[in-house]
N, C-alpha and C positions, 0 to 999 in steps of 0.2 A: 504494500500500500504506500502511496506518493507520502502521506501525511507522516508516517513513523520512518520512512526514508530520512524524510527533512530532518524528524524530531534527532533521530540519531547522527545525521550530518551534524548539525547545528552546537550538539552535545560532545562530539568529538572536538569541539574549537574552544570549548569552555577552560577556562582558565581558575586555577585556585591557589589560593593564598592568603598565607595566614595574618592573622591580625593580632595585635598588642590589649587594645583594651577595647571592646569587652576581646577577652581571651576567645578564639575560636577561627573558622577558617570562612575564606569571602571566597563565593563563585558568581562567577560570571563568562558572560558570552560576548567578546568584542564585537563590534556591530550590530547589535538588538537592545536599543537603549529601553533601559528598565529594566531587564530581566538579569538579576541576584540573587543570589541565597545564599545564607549561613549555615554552619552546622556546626558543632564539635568535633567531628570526622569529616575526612573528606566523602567518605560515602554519602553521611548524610547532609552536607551540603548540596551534592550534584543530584540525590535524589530531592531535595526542595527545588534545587533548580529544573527539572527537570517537569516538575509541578507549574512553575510560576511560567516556563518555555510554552506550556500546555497551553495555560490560561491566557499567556501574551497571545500565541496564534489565533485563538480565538478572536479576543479584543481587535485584533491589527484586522483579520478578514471580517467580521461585521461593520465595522467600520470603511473598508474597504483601501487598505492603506497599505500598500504593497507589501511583500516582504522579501528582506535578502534573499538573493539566490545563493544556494552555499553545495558546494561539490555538483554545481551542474544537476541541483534540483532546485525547481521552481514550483511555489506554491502560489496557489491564487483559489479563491472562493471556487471557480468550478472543479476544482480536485479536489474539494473536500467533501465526502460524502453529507445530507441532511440526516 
């Protein structure tokens, strides 16, 4: 399916790194402004990210608001299943 293509594209470019105060780890996805998570592991930061990635594509396609193209997939509202 196109939509978990992207999700795991997108998830592969994520970047993580730790933080001083509060103590724990910051992720994020260069080029998808807003989409972050925390965790105390790295696991469980990229699984909140991974969450917040879900809930961004949502928002970005009702809204109708392009989204990066990343590894040569493209997402757009008619390849997302209703």
């Amino acid at each position: 399916m196109v939509l978990t293509t992207y999700i795991e594209a997108a998830l592969r470019r994520a970047v993580v790194d730790r933080m001083v105060d509060p103590p724990g780890l910051f992720a994020e996805i260069p080029g998808f402004l807003g989409v972050w998570a925390t965790g105390d592991t790295a696991y469980a930061a990229l699984e909140q990210l991974r969450e917040v990635l879900e809930d961004w594509i949502v928002l970005q396609l009702r809204k109708n608001i392009p989204l990066p193209e990343i590894d040569g997939v493209r997402l757009s509202s008619e390849a997302v299943p209703a």
